[in-house]
Each structure stands twice: as structure tokens, then as C-alpha cells.
N, C-alpha and C positions, 0 to 999 in steps of 0.2 A: 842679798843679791842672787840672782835666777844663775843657774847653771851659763855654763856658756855653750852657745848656740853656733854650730857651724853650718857654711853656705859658700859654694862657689864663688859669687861675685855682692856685695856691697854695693848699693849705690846711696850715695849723700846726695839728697835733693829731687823733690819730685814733680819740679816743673817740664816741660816740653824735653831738656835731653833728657835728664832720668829717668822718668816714666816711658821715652823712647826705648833707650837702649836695652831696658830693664826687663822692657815686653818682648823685646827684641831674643833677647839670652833668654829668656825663659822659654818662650816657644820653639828655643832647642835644646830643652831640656834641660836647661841649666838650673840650680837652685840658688835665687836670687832673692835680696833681703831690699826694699827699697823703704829711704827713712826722708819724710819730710816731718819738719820742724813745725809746721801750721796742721792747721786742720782746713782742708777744702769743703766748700770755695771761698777762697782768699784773696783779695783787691790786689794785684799785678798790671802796670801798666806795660805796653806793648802790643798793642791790638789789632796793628796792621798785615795781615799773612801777605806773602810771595807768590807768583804764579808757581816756584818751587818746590814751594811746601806741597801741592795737589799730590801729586806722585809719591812721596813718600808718606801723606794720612794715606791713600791708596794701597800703599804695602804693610802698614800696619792694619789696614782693615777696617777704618774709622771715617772714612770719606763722607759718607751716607750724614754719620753723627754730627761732622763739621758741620756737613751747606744747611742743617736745619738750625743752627746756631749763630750761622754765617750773615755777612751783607755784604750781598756779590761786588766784585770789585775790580774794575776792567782797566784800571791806567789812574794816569796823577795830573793832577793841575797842579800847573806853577803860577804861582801869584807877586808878581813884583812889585816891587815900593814905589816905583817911580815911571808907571808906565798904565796907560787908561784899557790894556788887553791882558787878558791871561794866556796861557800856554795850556795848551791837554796831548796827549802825550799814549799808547795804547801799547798794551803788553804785547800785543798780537804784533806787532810792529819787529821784532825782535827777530833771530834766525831762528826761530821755534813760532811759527804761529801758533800753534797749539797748546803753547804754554800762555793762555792770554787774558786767562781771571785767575783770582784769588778770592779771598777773602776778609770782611774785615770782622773780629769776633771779639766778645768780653773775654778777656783772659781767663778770669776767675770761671768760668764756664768751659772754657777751651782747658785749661791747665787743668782740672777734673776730671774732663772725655778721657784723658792723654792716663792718668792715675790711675780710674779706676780700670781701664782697660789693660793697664800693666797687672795687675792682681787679678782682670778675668783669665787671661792668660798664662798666668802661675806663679807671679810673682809675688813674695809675700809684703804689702803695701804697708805701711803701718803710719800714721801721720800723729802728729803731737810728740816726736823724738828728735834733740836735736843731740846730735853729735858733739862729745866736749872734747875726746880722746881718740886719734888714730896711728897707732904704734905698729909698724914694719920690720920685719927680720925677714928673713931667707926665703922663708916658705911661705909668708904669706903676710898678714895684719891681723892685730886684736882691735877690736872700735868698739869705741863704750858711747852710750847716749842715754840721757837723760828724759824719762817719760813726762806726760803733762802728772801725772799720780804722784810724783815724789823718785818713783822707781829707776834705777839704775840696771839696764841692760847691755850685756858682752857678746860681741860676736865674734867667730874665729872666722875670716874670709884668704881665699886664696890669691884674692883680686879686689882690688879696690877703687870704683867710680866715683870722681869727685863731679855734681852737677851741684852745687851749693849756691847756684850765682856769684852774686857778688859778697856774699860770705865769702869765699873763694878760701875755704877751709886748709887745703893743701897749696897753695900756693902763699898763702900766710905761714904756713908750718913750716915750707923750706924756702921762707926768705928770696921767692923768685917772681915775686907781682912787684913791676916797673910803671910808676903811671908814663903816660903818654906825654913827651912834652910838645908836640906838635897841637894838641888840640885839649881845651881845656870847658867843661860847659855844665850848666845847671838846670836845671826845671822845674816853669812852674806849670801843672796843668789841674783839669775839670771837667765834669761831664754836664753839660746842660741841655735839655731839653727845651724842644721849641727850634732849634736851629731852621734858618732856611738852608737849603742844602740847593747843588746840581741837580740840574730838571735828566726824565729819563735814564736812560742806559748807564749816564757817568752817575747818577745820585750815591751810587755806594764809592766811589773815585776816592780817595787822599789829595788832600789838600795840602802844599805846601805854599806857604806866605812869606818871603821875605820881610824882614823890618832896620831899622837902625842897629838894633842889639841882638840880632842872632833871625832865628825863622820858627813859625807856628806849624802843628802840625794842625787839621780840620780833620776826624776820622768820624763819619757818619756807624752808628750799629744798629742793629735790626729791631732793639727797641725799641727804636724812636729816639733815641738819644744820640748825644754826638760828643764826643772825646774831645777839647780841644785843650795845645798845651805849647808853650812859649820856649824854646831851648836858646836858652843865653848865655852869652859868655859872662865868665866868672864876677866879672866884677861887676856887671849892670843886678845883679840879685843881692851882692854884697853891699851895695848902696839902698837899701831896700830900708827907708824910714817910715812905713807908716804897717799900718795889719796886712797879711799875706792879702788878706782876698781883694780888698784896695788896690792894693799895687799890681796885683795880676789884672785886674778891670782895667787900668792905667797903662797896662803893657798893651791891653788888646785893642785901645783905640789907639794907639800908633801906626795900626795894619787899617784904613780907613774900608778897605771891601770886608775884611772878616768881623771889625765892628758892627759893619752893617747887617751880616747875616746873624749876628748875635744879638740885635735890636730887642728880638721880640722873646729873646730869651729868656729860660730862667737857670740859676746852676742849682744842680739836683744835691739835696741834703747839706747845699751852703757851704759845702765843704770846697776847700781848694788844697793842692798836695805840691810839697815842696823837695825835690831832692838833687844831688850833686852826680852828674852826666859825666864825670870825672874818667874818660877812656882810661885803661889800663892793657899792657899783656903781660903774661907769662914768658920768661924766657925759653919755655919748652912745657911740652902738655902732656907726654909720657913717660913712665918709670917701666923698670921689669915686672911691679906690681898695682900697677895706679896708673890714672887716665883722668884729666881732667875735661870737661866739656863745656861748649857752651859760652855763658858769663864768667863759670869759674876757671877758662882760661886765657879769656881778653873779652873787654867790653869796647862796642866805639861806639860812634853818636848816632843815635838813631832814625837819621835822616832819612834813610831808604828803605827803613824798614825789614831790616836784615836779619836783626838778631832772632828770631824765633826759626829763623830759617835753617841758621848755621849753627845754633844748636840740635836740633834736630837732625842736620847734616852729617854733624859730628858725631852725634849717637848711632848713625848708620853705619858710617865709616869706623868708629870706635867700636861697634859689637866685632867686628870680623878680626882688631889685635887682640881684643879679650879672649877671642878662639884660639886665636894662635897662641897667644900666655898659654893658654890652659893645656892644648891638648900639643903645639909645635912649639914648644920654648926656645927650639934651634933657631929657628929662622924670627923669632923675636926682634933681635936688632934690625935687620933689614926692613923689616913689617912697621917699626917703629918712627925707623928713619923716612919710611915715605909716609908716613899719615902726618910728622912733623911737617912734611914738605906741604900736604893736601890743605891740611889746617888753616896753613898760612894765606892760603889763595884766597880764600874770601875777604877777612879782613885786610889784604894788603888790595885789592881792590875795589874795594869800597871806600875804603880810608884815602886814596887816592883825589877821590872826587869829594868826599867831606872834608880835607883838610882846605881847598881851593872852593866849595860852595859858596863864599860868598866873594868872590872874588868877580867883579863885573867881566870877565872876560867868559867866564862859566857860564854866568848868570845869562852875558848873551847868546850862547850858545843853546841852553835850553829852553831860552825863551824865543829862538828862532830855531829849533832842529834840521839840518838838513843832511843827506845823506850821502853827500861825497866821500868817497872810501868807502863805502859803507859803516861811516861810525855812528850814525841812529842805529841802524843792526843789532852790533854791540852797544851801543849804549841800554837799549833796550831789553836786550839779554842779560846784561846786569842789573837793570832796575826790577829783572820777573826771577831773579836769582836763577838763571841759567848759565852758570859760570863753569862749568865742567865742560864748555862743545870746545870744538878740535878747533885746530889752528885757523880759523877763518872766523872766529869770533875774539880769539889772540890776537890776528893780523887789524879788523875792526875797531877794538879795542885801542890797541896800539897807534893806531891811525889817528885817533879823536887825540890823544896825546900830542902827538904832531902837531895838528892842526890847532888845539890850545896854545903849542909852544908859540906856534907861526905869529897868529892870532897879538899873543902877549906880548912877543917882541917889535910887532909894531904898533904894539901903544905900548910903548915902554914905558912910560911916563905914566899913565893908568895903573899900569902891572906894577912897578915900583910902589906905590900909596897903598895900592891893595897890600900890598906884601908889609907895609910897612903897621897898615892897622890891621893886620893880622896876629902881627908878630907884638903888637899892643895888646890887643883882646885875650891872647892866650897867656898872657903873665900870670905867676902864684900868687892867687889870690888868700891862699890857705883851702885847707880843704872843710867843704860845706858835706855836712851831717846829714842826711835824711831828714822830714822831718814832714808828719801829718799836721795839719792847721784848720780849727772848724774857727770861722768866727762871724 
């Protein structure tokens, strides 16, 4: 075994938070060790970016590297089961016009830009180490991790970043990952080529498609290929009788518009990928010596395309308590107490309108937007991840709440059935394994 090696801050995990935060600490000097377990580029799905994310590739300095990787990406189609129109819907619409594209990108491309720029910047990157051991006293952690060589490496850190995903390393370790009993879900998706896509401006757009068993996402990428993937509830994959790639073809002609842009399709390498959507949080994401981020401190459903946002989010927001650990240990609890509070704002509004997406009451609401109160405003401001403006996107916000309750309680008789196969859909179904399937 190699001596043991000391370093400021530790980071487990080197996708979008850890390679954030990572770059982040380092370019203040900090001496920062960041460990992923793969080797890049590595197949990650998530491929949808935020109008949010712009500003902060922008403060890491990678902006440039994104949009040449990127398929611009202006707003969302909603695609309903039972209705001969779609809905389109524009980020710029939002109280930020300015915040009014994204992007959409291959992860394993995006999750690379984000790594190797954490090690341009000084951070010592290291990939093929996965972490077995992370042990805490007083002053700091010892972390042991296993190399792809055989080799076993120690480090002595003063601070400890868990971005592991959904390994969720430290929230396994102290027994505080709760899954979600509100929302329970699977996936099956693929990349295939050939797709028809939206003509002009909207062609890079996300598609979302309502069906009987959950909603598809449609994500067009720049190299001609298009993401698409089926998020269901628990039990329509656990009834799953026949070969994965079958029953996903079987899924897709349920949605009778996204079959048809699939017609002239092929799926790329025949592969189809299967894994369990299973929301989870932590009951808390900071220690006196540790910070979890990202996935590995709550996952939800990836309907709006959130999650690379607010991990990133969180690495911005999590470099500034790492300073304070470090150099103002005084004022630690207080620094703690509010980034617990910060943390919680996305997922708790987000989660808000995934737990009710499929509820006809939502469903018409986005399928007719309008702007009394101004809750397109806010609606929109949440869909471009501009969740941090002042009370007037609270107030927006808020309003659309309202107007769902108003809405529901006169079709109480609709809202009642919803509620009722909702509260069907999410029952334990047992928990489903990950799982790649070429057939």
C-alpha cells in the first residue's frame, strides 16, 4: 500500500457535481483529490440541460465547449394520449427572458468537458478508483479506494464530497437514504437514429408524451440521433413477459404520434437500457466534515429535466460551506443550516408538479397554458430552472397552486380517480436493479 496522501477536500464522483465543485475548490487553491469509479466517456443517461445550467457552464468557463456539443434547445412539447393537438411551451416565456435555451447533449461527452476541466484547473482527477472505505473523526476522514490495477490507495482529507449518484456512498454509510413513497418509477429507453423530429427553431425542443403507464421522453442530439425513453410506473415493467427490446417497441406504440416519428427508425447498436427511477432523499446533506450533492442526496423523476441542473447547483452552492469548514468553522452551523434550507427548494418544487403530472387536471392545464396570475411566468421559470427570483416568481408560482386546487375541486369526481390511480401506480412493487439488455 502507497503511503497516505493528504488533500483539502475529497470528492467521490466525477460527474456534473463533482467535477463542479471540484474545479470549483481548486481554482481557490484548494488541494482537491477527485475519484471516479469509471473511466470517461462513460454511457449516463440525462441528456436534457436547463436554461439554468447556461450561467453556471459560464462561471466555470466551459460555455464555449458545451454549445459545440450541444442541440440547441428553446422549450418542450407536450404530447397528450387523447387529444389530435400538442402543446409547445418557450423558456423565454418565463420571468427571465433571457434565460430562454439550453441545451441538449450526450452525457458521456458532457460528463468528460465537466472532468477534464476539473484537473485543468488543479484538481488531481484520477478515474478507475472506486471508493470502499470512508472513516471520520475530529479533524477530518481517512478514504481508501480501490484502483482498476489491483492497487489500494489512502487519503487523509480534511473534507469530504460525496457526488457518487446514486451509489449514494455516505448516505448508505449513515443509514439516511429514505426512498420516496409518493412517487415510485422505472425506465426503459434507446437511442435511435433516423427519428423524424420538429421542423426549425423547436427541432432541438423535448418532447414529452403522455401514455396509459407513465410518459416518454423524445430528446433529439446533435448527432443525428435521438434519446427516447418510457418512464413507468413500477409495476407496468414488472409485468414485463417477453425480451426487453420487445416490450419497449410495445411500449412505444401506445403513444400513436411518437410511434409514428419512430417509423422510419432504427435503434442504434440494438441495445435497449433498463433501470429503476426509484426517487429517494436524504434526510439531510451536510456533516461538520461531508456534503453530499446531486443524486447522492435525493433523486426524483426526471420529467423536467432537472437533475444535472441541481447537481451542479449544488456544487456551486456546496463550494462556498467547504470554505467556510475550512477556513470559518465558527460560523459552520449557520452556513449548514441554510444550504439544508437552499437544497430543498428545487426538489420540493419540482416534485410538486411530478407527483400530480399525470393527473388530468395538470395535464390540462399544460395543455392549454394560460397566464392569469401570472402562473405561465412561473411555471416557466421552473421549467428553465430559474428557481432562486424573489417573491414574484413565489407569488406565480403559488398562484398556479391555487388555480390547480380551484380547478380540482370542481371536478372533484375526476380529481378523486386520479388520485385514486395514482395512489395504485405507486405501490411496492419491490425494488428493480439496473440492468443493460442487448438483444
Amino acid at each position: 500500500m502507497d503511503a497516505v496522501q493528504e488533500c483539502d477536500v475529497l470528492v467521490v464522483g466525477g460527474g456534473p457535481a463533482g467535477s463542479t465543485i471540484a474545479a470549483l475548490l481548486a481554482r481557490e487553491g484548494r488541494s482537491v483529490v477527485l475519484l471516479e469509479k469509471e473511466h470517461h466517456p462513460r454511457f449516463h443517461i440525462g441528456e436534457s440541460l436547463l436554461p439554468g445550467n447556461v450561467e453556471l457552464f459560464d462561471k466555470l468557463g466551459v460555455r464555449d465547449q458545451v454549445e459545440k456539443i450541444g442541440m440547441p434547445k428553446f422549450g418542450i412539447e407536450f404530447v397528450p394520449p387523447d387529444l389530435d393537438y400538442c402543446s409547445y411551451v418557450d423558456f423565454s416565456e418565463g420571468w427571465d427572458p433571457t434565460k430562454d435555451s439550453a441545451w441538449q447533449v450526450r452525457r458521456s461527452e458532457l460528463d468528460e468537458l465537466l472532468f477534464r476541466n476539473a484537473a485543468k484547473v488543479g484538481a488531481v482527477a484520477m478515474e478507475g478508483a472506486r471508493v470502499r472505505e470512508i472513516d471520520f473523526d475530529s479533524t477530518g476522514a481517512t478514504v481508501q479506494a480501490d484502483l482498476d490495477d489491483g492497487a489500494r490507495r489512502t487519503w487523509r482529507a480534511r473534507f469530504v464530497v460525496d457526488a457518487s449518484g446514486r451509489d449514494t456512498v455516505l448516505a448508505n454509510k449513515f443509514k439516511c437514504k429514505q426512498k420516496n413513497p409518493k412517487h415510485n418509477s422505472t425506465a426503459l429507453f434507446g437511442h435511435f437514429r433516423n427519428a423524424r423530429r420538429l421542423e426549425g427553431k423547436r427541432e432541438g425542443n423535448i418532447s414529452i408524451c403522455w401514455f396509459e403507464h407513465g410518459w416518454f421522453w423524445f430528446i433529439p442530439l446533435a448527432d443525428g440521433t435521438t434519446s427516447v425513453g418510457a418512464v413507468c410506473w413500477a409495476y407496468y415493467l414488472k409485468a414485463r413477459d417477453k425480451p426487453l427490446k420487445e416490450y419497449f417497441f410495445d411500449t412505444i406504440a401506445m403513444c400513436p404520434e411518437l410511434h409514428d416519428r419512430l417509423k422510419d427508425a432504427t435503434l442504434v447498436d440494438d441495445k435497449v437500457h433498463a433501470t429503476g427511477n426509484f426517487a429517494y432523499s436524504s434526510t439531510h446533506a451536510t456533516g461538520e466534515r461531508y456534503l453530499m450533492l446531486g443524486d447522492a442526496y435525493t433523486f426524483i423523476d426526471p420529467m423536467f429535466s432537472s437533475g444535472v441542473f441541481l447537481a451542479m447547483q449544488s456544487a456551486f452552492d456546496g463550494a462556498k460551506l467547504v470554505q467556510t469548514a475550512l477556513d470559518r468553522p465558527a460560523e459552520l452551523p449557520a452556513a449548514r443550516e441554510a444550504l439544508e434550507t437552499r437544497m430543498r427548494v428545487g426538489p420540493r418544487d419540482y416534485s410538486w408538479f411530478i407527483y400530480r403530472v399525470t393527473n388530468p387536471t395538470i395535464r390540462d392545464m399544460f395543455m392549454h397554458p394560460q397566464n392569469i396570475f401570472n402562473v405561465k411566468q412561473g411555471l416557466m421559470s421552473l421549467l428553465a430552472a430559474d428557481i432562486h427570483q424573489g417573491w414574484y416568481y413565489r407569488r406565480s408560482l403559488w398562484m398556479f397552486k391555487v388555480v390547480y386546487y380551484f380547478v380540482s375541486m370542481l371536478n372533484w369526481r375526476r380529481t378523486y380517480e386520479g388520485w385514486k390511480r395514482h395512489r395504485f401506480n405507486i405501490r411496492d412493487m419491490g425494488m428493480l436493479r439496473g440492468e443493460t439488455i442487448q438483444k
